[in-house]
C-alpha positions as CSV (number, residue, x, y, z in Angstrom):
1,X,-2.6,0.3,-10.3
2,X,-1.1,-2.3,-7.8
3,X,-3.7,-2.8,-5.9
4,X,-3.0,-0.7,-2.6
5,X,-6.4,0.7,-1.0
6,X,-3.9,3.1,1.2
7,X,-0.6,4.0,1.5
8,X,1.2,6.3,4.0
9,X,4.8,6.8,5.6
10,X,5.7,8.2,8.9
11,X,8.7,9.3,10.3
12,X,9.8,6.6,12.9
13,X,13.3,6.6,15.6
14,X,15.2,3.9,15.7
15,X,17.7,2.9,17.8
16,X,20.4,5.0,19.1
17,X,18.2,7.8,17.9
18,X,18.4,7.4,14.4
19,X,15.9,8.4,11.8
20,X,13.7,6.1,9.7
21,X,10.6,5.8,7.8
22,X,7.4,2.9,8.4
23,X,5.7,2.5,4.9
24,X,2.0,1.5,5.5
25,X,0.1,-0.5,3.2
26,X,-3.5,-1.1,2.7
27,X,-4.7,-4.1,0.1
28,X,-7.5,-6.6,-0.5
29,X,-6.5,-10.2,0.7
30,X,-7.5,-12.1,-2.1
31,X,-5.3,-15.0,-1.3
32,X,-5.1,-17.7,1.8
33,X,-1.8,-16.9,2.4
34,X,0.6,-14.4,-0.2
35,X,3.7,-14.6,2.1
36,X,4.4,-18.3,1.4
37,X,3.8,-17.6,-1.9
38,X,5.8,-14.9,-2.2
39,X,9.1,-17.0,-0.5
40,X,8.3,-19.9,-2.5
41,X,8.5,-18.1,-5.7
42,X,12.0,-16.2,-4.8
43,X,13.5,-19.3,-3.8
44,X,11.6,-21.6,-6.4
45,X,10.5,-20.5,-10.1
46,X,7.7,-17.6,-10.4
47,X,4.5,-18.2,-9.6
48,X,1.2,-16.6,-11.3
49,X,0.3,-15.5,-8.0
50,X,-1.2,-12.2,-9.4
51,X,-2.8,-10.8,-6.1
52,X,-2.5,-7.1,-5.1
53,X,-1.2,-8.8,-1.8
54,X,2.1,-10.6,-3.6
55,X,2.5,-7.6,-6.0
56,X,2.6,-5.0,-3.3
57,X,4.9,-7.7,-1.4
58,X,6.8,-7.7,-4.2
59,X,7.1,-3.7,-5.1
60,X,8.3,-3.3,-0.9
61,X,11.1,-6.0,-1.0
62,X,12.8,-4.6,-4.5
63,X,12.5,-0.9,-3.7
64,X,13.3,-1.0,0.2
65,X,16.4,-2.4,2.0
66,X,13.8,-4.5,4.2
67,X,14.5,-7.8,5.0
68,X,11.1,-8.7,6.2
69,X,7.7,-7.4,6.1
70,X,4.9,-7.5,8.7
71,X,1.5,-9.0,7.3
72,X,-1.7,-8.2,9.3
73,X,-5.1,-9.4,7.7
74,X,-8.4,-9.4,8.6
75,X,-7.8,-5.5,9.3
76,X,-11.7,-3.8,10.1
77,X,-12.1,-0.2,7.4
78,X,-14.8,2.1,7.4
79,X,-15.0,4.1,4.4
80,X,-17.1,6.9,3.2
81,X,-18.6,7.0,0.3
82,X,-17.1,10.1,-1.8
83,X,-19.1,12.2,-4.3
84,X,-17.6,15.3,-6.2
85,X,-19.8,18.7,-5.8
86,X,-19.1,21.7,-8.1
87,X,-19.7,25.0,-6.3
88,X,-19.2,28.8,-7.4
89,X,-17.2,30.8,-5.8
90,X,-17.0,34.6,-5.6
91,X,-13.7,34.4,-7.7
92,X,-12.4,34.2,-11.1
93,X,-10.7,31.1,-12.7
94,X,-11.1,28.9,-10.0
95,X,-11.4,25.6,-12.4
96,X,-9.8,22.5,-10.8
97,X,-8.7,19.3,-13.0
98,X,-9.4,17.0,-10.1
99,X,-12.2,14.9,-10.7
């Protein structure tokens, strides 16, 4: 509902062999550039800057401890296009809710 295509964590090690987590995040760029939006606004008054980019910016900064985020754009995705195929199957109560 924010706007993220994909999201994903993995299990990184930092320094001194310490645990840690990367968060991944996938969006549409729908602005030029969401980053100097998005420090103009926490040092300035809010914006309307309404983009799945500054929202998702926004969601990582007040639910991590990160003090900066890395911003790659123009990122090539292939996608497949999905379609959902009932099939029977030799057992009994075997209805899924996941459509």
């Amino acid at each position: 509902k924010n706007g993220a295509i994909d999201a994903w964590v993995h299990p990184i090690v930092m320094k001194k062999g310490r645990p840690a987590h990367c968060l991944h995040c996938i969006c549409h760029s729908e602005t030029g550039n969401a980053n100097a939006a998005y420090v103009d606004a926490t040092q300035n008054a809010p914006t309307d800057d309404t983009s799945a980019e500054y929202r998702l910016l926004n969601i990582m900064f007040r639910h991590t401890t990160t003090l900066g985020i890395r911003i790659q754009r123009n990122i090539l995705r292939a996608a497949l296009k999905r379609r959902f195929v009932e099939v029977q199957l030799p057992y009994r109560d075997n209805i899924r809710e996941g459509k």
